[in-house]
C-alpha positions as CSV (number, residue, x, y, z in Angstrom):
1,X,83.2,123.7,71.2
2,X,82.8,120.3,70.0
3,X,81.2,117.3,71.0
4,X,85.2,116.0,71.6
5,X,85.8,118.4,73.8
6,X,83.3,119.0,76.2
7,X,84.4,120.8,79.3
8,X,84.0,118.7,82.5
9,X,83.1,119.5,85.3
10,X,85.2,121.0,88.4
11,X,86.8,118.6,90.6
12,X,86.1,120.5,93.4
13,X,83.7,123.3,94.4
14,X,83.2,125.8,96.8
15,X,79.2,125.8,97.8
16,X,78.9,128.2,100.3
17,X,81.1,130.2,103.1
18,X,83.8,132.3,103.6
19,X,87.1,130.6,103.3
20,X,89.9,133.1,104.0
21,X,93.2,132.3,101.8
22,X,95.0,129.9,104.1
23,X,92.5,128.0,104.6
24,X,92.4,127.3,100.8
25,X,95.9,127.2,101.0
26,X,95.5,124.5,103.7
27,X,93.1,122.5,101.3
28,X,94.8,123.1,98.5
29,X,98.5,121.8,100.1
30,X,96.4,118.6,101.2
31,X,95.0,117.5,97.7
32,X,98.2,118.3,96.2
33,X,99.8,115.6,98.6
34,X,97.2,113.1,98.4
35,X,97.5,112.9,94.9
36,X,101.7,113.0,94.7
37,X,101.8,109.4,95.7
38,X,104.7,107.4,94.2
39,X,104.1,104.3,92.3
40,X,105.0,101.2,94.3
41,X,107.6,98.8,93.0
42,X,107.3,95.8,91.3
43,X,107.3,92.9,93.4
44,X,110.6,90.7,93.4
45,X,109.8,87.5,92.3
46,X,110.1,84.4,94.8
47,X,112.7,81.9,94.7
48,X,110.2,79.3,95.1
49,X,108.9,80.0,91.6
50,X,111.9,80.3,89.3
51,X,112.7,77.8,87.0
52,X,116.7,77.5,87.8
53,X,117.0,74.5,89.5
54,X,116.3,76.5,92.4
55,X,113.0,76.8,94.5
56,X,110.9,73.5,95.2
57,X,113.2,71.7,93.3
58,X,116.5,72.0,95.2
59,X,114.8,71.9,98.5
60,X,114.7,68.1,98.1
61,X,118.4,68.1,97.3
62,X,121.3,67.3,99.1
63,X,123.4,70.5,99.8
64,X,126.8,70.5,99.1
């Protein structure tokens, strides 16, 4: 291998004992979940800060 692809090292290792297969199963379905997280939305801008005449600005206004 070369220096550009070194191998790294495993996320996750199993030190000592006697895990039966659902119990990695369990651990497995568990980090799978955690790390299946949507993205959250943008943010929808404020009222208060466009630049439309709306906002701050018409507050003060008389409304019609």
């Amino acid at each position: 291998m070369s220096s550009e692809q070194t191998p790294k090292a495993p996320a996750l290792q199993v030190i000592s004992g006697n895990a039966t297969a659902e119990e990695i199963a369990a651990v497995v379905a568990v980090l799978a979940a955690a790390g299946s997280a949507a993205p959250l939305p943008a943010p929808t801008p404020s009222r208060w800060t466009g630049r439309s005449g709306g906002g701050w600005k018409g507050s003060g206004l008389p409304r019609a």
